[in-house]
C-alpha positions as semicolon CSV with decimal commas, in nm:
position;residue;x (nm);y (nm);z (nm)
1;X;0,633;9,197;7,752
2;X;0,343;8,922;7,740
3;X;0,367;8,578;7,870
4;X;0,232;8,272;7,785
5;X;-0,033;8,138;8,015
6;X;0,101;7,842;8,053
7;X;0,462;7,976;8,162
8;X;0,604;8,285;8,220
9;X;0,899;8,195;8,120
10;X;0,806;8,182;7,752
11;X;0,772;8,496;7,573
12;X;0,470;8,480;7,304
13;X;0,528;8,652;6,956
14;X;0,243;8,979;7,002
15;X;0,529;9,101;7,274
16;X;0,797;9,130;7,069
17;X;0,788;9,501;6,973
18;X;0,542;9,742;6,938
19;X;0,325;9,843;6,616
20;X;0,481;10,166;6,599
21;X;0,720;10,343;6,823
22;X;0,636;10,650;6,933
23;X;0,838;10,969;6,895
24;X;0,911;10,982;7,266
25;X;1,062;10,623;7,241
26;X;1,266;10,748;6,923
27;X;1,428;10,991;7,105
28;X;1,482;10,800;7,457
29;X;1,617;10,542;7,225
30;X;1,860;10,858;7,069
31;X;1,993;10,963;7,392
32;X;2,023;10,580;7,477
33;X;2,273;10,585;7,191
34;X;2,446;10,843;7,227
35;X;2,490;10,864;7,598
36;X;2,656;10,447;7,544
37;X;2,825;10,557;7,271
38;X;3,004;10,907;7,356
39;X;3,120;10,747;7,705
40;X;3,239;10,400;7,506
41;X;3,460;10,699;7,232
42;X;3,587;10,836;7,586
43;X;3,745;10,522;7,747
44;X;3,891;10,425;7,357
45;X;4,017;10,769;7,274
46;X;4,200;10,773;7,623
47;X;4,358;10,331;7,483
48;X;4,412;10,501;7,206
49;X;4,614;10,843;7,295
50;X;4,802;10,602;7,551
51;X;4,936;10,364;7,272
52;X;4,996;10,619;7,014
53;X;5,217;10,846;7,241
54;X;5,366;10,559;7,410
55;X;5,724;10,646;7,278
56;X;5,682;10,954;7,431
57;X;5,539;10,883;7,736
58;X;5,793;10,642;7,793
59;X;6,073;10,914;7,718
60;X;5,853;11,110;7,989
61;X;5,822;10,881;8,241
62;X;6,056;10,572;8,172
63;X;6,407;10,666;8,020
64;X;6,612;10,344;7,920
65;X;6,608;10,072;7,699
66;X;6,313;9,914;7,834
67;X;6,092;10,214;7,883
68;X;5,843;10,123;7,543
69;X;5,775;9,790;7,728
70;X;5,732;9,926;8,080
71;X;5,450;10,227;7,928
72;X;5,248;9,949;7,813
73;X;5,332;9,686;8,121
74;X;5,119;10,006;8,340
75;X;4,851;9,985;8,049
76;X;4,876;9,583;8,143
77;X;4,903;9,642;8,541
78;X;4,588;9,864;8,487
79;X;4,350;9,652;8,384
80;X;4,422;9,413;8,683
81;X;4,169;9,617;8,866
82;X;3,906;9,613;8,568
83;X;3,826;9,298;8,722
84;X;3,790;9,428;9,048
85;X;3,599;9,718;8,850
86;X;3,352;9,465;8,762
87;X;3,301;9,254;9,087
88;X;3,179;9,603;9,242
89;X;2,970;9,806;9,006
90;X;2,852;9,521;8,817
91;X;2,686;9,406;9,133
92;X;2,609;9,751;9,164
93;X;2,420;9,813;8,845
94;X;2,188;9,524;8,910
95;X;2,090;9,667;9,244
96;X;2,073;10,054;9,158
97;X;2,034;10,068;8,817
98;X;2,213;10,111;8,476
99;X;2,252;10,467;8,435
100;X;2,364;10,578;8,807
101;X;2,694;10,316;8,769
102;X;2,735;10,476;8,381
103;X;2,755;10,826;8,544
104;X;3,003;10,753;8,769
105;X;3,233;10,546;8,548
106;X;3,230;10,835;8,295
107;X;3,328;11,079;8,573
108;X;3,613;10,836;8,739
109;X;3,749;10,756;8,349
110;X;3,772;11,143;8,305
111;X;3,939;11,261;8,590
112;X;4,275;11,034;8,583
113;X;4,283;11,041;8,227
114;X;4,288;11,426;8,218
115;X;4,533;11,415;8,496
116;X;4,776;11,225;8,256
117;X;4,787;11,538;8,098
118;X;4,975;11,737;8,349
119;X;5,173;11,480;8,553
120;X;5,497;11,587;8,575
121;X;5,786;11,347;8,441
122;X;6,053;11,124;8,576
123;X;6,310;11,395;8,514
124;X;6,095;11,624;8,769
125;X;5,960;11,387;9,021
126;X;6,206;11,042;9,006
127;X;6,052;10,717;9,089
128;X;5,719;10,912;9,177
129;X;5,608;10,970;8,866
130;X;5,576;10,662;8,684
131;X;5,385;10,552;9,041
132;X;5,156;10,856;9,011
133;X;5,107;10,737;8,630
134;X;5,053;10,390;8,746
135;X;4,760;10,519;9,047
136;X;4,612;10,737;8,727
137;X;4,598;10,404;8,517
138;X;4,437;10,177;8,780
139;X;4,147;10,425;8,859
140;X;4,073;10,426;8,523
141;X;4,091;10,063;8,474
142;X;3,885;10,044;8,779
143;X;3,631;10,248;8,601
144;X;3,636;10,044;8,307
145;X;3,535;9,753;8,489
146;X;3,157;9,898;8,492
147;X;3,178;10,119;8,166
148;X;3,185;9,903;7,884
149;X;2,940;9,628;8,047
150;X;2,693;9,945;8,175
151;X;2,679;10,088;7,878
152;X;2,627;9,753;7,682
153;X;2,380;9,652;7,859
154;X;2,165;9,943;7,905
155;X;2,189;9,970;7,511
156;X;2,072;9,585;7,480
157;X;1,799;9,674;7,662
158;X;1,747;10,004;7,536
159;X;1,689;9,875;7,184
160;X;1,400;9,685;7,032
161;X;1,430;9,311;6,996
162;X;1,465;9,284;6,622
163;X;1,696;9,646;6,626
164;X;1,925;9,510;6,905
165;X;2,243;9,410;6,680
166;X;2,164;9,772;6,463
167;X;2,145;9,946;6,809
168;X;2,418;9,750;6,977
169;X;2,635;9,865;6,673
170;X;2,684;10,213;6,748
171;X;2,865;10,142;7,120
172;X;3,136;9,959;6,891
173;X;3,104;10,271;6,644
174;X;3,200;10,472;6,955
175;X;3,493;10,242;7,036
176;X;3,596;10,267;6,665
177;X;3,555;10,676;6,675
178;X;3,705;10,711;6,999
179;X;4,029;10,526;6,838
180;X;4,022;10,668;6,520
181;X;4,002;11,047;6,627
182;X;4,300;10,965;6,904
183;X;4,471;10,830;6,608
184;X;4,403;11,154;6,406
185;X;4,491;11,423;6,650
186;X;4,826;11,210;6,786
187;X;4,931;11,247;6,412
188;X;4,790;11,583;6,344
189;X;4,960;11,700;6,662
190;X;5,294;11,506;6,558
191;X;5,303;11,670;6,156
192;X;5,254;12,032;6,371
193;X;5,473;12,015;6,649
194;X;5,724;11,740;6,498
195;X;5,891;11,461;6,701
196;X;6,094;11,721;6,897
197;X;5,791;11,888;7,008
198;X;5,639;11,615;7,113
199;X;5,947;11,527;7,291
200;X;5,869;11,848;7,447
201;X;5,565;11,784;7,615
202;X;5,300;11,875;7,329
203;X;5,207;11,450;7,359
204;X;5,017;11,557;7,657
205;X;4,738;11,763;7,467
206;X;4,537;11,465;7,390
207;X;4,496;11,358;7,715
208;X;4,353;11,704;7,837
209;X;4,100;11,709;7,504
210;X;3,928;11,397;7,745
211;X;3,782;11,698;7,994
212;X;3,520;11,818;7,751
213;X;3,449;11,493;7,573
214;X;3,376;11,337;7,930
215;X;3,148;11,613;8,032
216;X;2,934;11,572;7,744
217;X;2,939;11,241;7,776
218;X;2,814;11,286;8,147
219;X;2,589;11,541;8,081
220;X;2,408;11,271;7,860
221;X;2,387;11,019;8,086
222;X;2,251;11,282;8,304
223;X;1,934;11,268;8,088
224;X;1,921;10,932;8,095
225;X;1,627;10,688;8,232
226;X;1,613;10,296;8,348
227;X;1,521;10,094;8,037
228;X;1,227;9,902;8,076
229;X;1,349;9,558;8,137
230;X;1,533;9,646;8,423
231;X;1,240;9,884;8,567
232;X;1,024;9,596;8,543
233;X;1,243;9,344;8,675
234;X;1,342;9,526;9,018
235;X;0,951;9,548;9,055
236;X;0,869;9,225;9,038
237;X;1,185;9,145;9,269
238;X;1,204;9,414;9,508
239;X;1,290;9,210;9,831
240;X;1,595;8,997;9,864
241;X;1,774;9,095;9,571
242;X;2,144;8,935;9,564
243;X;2,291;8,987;9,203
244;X;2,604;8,861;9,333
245;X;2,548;8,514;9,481
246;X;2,249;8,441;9,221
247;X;2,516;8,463;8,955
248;X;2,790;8,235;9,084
249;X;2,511;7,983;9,214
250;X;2,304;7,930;8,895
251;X;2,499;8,114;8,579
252;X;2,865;7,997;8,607
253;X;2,833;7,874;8,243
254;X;2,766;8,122;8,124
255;X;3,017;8,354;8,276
256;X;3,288;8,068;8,120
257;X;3,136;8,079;7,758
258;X;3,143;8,466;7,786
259;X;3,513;8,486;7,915
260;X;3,632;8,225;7,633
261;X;3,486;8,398;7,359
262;X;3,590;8,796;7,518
263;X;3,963;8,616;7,452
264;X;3,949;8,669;7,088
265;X;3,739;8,946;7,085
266;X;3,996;9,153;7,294
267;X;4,320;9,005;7,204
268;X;4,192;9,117;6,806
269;X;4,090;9,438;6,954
270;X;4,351;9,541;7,142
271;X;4,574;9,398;6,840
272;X;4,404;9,624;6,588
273;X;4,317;9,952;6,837
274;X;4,625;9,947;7,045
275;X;4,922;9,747;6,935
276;X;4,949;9,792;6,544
277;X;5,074;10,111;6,576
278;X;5,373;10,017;6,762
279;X;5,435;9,723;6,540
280;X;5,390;9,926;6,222
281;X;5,687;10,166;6,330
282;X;5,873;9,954;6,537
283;X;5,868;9,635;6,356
284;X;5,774;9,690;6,025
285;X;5,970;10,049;5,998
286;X;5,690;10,291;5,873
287;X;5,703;10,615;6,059
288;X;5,521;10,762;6,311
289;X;5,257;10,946;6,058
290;X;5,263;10,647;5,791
291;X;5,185;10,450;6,047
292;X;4,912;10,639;6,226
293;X;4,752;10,725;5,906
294;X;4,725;10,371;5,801
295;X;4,540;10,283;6,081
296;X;4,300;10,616;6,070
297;X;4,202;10,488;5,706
298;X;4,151;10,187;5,820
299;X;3,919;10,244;6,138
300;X;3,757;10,464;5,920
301;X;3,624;10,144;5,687
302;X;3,519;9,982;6,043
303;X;3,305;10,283;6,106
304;X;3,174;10,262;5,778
305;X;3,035;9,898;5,790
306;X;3,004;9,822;6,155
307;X;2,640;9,921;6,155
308;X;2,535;9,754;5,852
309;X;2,732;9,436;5,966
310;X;2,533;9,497;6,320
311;X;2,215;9,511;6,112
312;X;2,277;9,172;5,899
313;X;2,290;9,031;6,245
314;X;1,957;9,107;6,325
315;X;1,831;8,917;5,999
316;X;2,070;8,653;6,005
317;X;2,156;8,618;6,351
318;X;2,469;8,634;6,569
319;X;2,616;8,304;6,541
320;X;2,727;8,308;6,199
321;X;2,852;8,626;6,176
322;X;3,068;8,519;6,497
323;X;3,160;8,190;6,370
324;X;3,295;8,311;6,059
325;X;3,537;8,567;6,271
326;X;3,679;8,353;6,485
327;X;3,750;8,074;6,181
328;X;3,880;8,344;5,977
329;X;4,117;8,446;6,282
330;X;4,245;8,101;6,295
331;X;4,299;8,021;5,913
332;X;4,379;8,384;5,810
333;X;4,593;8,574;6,075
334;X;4,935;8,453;5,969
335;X;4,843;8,515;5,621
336;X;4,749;8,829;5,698
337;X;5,091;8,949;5,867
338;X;5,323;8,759;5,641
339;X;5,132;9,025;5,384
340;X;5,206;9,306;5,595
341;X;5,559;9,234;5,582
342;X;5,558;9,250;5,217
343;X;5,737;9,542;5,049
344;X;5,415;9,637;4,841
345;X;5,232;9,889;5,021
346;X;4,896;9,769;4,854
347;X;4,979;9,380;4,997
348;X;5,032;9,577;5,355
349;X;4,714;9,724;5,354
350;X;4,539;9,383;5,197
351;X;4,695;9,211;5,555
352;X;4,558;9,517;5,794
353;X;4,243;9,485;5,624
354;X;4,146;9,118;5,665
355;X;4,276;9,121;6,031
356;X;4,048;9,444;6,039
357;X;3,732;9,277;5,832
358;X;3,772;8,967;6,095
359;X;3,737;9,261;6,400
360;X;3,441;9,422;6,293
361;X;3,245;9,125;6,221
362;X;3,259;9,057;6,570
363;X;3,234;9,426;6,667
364;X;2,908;9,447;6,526
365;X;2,690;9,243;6,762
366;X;2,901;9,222;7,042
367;X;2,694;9,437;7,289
368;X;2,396;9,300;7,111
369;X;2,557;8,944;7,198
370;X;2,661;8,953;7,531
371;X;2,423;9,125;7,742
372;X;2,192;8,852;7,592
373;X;2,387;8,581;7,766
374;X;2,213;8,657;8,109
375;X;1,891;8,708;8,262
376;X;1,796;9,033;8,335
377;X;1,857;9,040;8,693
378;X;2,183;8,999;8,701
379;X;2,287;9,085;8,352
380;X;2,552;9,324;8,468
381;X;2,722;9,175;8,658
382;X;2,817;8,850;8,477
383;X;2,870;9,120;8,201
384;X;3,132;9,320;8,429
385;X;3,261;9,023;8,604
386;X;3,297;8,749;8,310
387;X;3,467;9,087;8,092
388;X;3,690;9,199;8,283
389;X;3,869;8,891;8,427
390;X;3,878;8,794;8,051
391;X;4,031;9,108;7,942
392;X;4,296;9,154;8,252
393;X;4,434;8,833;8,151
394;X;4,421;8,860;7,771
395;X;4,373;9,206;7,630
396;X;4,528;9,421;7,887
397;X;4,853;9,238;7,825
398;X;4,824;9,210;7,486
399;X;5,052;9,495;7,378
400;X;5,311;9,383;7,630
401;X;5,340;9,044;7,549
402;X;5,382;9,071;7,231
403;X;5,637;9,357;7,248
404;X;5,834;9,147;7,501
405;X;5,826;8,859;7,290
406;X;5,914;8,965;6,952
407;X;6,195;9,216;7,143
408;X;6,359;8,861;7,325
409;X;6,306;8,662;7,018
410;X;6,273;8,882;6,726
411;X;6,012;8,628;6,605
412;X;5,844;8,919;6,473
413;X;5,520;8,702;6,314
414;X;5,419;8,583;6,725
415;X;5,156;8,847;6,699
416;X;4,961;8,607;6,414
417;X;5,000;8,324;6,633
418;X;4,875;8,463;6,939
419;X;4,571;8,620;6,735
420;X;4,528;8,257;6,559
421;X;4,517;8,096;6,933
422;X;4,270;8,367;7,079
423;X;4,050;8,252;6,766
424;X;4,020;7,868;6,894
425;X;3,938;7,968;7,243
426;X;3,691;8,239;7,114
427;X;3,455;7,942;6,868
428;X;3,443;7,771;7,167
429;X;3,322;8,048;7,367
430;X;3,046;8,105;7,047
431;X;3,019;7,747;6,992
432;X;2,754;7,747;7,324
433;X;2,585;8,035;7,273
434;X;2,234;8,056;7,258
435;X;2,127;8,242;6,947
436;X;1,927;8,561;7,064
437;X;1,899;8,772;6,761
438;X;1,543;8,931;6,755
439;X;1,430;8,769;7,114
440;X;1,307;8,987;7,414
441;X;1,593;8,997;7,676
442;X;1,364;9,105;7,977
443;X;1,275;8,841;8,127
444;X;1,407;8,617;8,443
445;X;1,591;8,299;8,281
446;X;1,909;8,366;8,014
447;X;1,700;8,448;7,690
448;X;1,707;8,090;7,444
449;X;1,668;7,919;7,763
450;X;1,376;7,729;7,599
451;X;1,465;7,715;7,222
452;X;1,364;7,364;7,221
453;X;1,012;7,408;7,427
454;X;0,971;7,718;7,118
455;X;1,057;7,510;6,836
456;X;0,798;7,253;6,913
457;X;0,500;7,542;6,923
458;X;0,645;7,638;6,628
459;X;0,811;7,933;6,667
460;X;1,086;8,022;6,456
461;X;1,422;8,098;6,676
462;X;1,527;8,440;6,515
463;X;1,246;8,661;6,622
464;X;1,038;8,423;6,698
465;X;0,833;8,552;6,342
466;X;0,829;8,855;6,122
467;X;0,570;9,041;6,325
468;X;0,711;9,411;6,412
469;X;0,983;9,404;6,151
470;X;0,807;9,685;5,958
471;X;0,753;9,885;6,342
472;X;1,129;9,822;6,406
473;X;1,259;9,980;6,043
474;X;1,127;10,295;6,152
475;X;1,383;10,298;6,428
């Protein structure tokens, strides 16, 4: 990237992108892609085999009246070391590098989801087993603490400025896949074997399917170089490098507008990819395959429009896109259920889909989004960190609140409300972002830093110009 003359700090427009990428950079930028992406379907196809065999796992592992609510209070104890996931390899990935911390979160995700697979049950091993599912859980929640942040942020700075929210896109189309094909399978599985065979021990298939779908996924990452903003950041700042305290001395705000907005954006997602299946059959009284096909058609239309939503986001920028999710959550998420509840099928599907269409919005530019929030230096780990505390708190528990709640109560619309709240925490998360949409991210102060000192050179603030939009279409 250029700099100004007059400060460094101020990127000038000839160093946004390049006139033309070369092949070489198309296919880095490929393996970029799908190395993020594949690892990102891993960690959601394991969320998603875990909520969609729940019943069963809890028959497995937790017989009694309470057993649906303690399988999801693990998935919910799990993710209280995300945090701690983050506060290490976060760190970690700023002084190292991006793709040695995604290698070894794809390999610790793998393992102890795999090992799900062939854990024997409560009837075999007593109290142990449900512990032994528990240590499984927290390893990989653990592991997720550096996975999602890693692989976002080696994508945001993977990907051309003015491509970033089109890139970006494709780590959410991996967390959309990932859930979709464990919805698939888990229903596939359950039409072949029925509920009795399942019962059985057939619900454990899914979990050993993660084996080969990790080792691809490593064997990318394997392939995988430093991007370039991180290369050239560690040589400019090879001595005294301390990710850690530079963070929580001169970025705390940034770590608060990122946890306040990952509210919403996980309580939706973990509504949409984890929960809804249990409160289609349980509350609502679809079965099992009704249920799990509904949502399969319906992350199917994510995957179809996340990438042209991330796209519009790169032309329009982030902010409205993000602003109009997180209004629509809190005007249109009661609406929405009270339609599910309706006894028309097509009203049902006219609820999932605006609480759906409200997700994917802010799906699309997400890891184009927050990776943008922090100067290069220590961009993971106020990613990791800010995440993670934000989802153990919020998305983790998601699924168990709201099962405990409406199974106390039998207030059955709380879900709506909770999503509606998560929506007025999340605008004012988005409320202080900076607007980043086409601007270089490599640099050594949080990128919009100096919208104001731009504007008055006369610089427009998404992309700075239109210079290298016709380089970055041939991305």
């Amino acid at each position: 990237m250029n700099y100004s003359s007059h400060d460094e700090k101020i990127p000038t427009p000839d160093g946004i992108d390049m006139t033309k990428m070369p092949p070489e950079k198309k296919r880095t930028l490929k393996r970029a892609i799908g190395g993020s992406a594949l690892g990102n379907a891993v960690e959601w196809f394991d969320y998603g085999v875990y909520s969609y065999v729940s019943v069963y796992i809890a028959s497995a592992f937790f017989p009694g009246e309470w057993g649906v609510v303690l399988t999801f209070a693990v998935l919910a104890l799990s993710f209280v070391f995300r945090p701690l996931g983050g506060f290490i390899l976060g760190p970690l990935g700023d002084k190292v590098g991006r793709q040695h911390v995604m290698v070894l979160t794809i390999i610790m995700m793998t393992i102890p989801t795999t090992l799900i697979g062939i854990l024997p049950g409560y009837a075999t091993l007593g109290a142990f087993a449900p512990i032994l599912l528990l240590l499984c859980r927290m390893v990989q929640g653990f592991s997720t603490g550096g996975e999602y942040g890693g692989a976002a942020v080696y994508m945001a700075e993977s990907a051309p400025d003015r491509r970033r929210g089109f890139c970006g896109s494709f780590l959410e189309m991996g967390t959309l896949a990932g859930t979709a094909s464990a919805a698939f399978v888990c229903t596939i599985l359950l039409v072949v074997v029925g509920s009795d065979g399942m019962e059985a021990g057939w619900w454990r298939l899914p979990f050993l399917l993660t084996l080969p779908l990790g080792a691809i996924a490593l064997w990318l990452r394997m392939k995988l170089d430093e991007p370039e903003a991180f290369s050239q950041t560690t040589s400019r700042q090879q001595a005294n490098r301390k990710p850690f305290q530079e963070l929580f001395t001169g970025y705390k705000k940034q770590i608060l507008m990122l946890m306040a907005f990952v509210v919403l954006l996980n309580v939706g997602q973990y509504m949409v990819l984890t929960y809804m299946p249990t409160y289609l059959s349980g509350i609502l009284g679809h079965s099992e395959v009704t249920s799990n096909f509904m949502l399969v058609g319906l992350l199917l239309a994510m995957i179809a429009v996340v990438s042209p939503l991330g796209r519009l986001t790169d032309t329009i920028g982030r902010k409205p896109v993000l602003y109009t999710s997180a209004i629509g959550f809190i005007v249109l998420a009661i609406p929405a259920f009270m339609l599910m509840h309706a006894e028309s099928r097509g009203l049902q599907f006219l609820g999932l889909g605006i609480i759906a269409l409200l997700q994917v919005m802010m799906q699309s530019c997400v890891s184009a989004t927050l990776p943008a929030i922090f100067p290069t230096q220590v961009r993971f780990s106020g990613f990791a960190i800010g995440y993670n505390i934000s989802t153990a708190i919020f998305g983790g528990t998601t699924a168990a609140v709201n099962t405990f709640v409406i199974q106390k109560t039998g207030f059955d619309l709380f879900p709506a409300f909770y999503l509606a709240g998560a929506g007025i925490i999340g605008l004012i998360g988005i409320h202080f972002f900076n607007e980043t949409a086409g601007r270089p991210i490599n640099g050594v102060t949080p990128p919009g830093s100096e919208d104001e000192e731009l504007a008055d050179m006369g610089y427009e603030l998404i992309g700075f110009n239109d210079k290298g939009a016709e380089a970055d279409d041939s991305v």
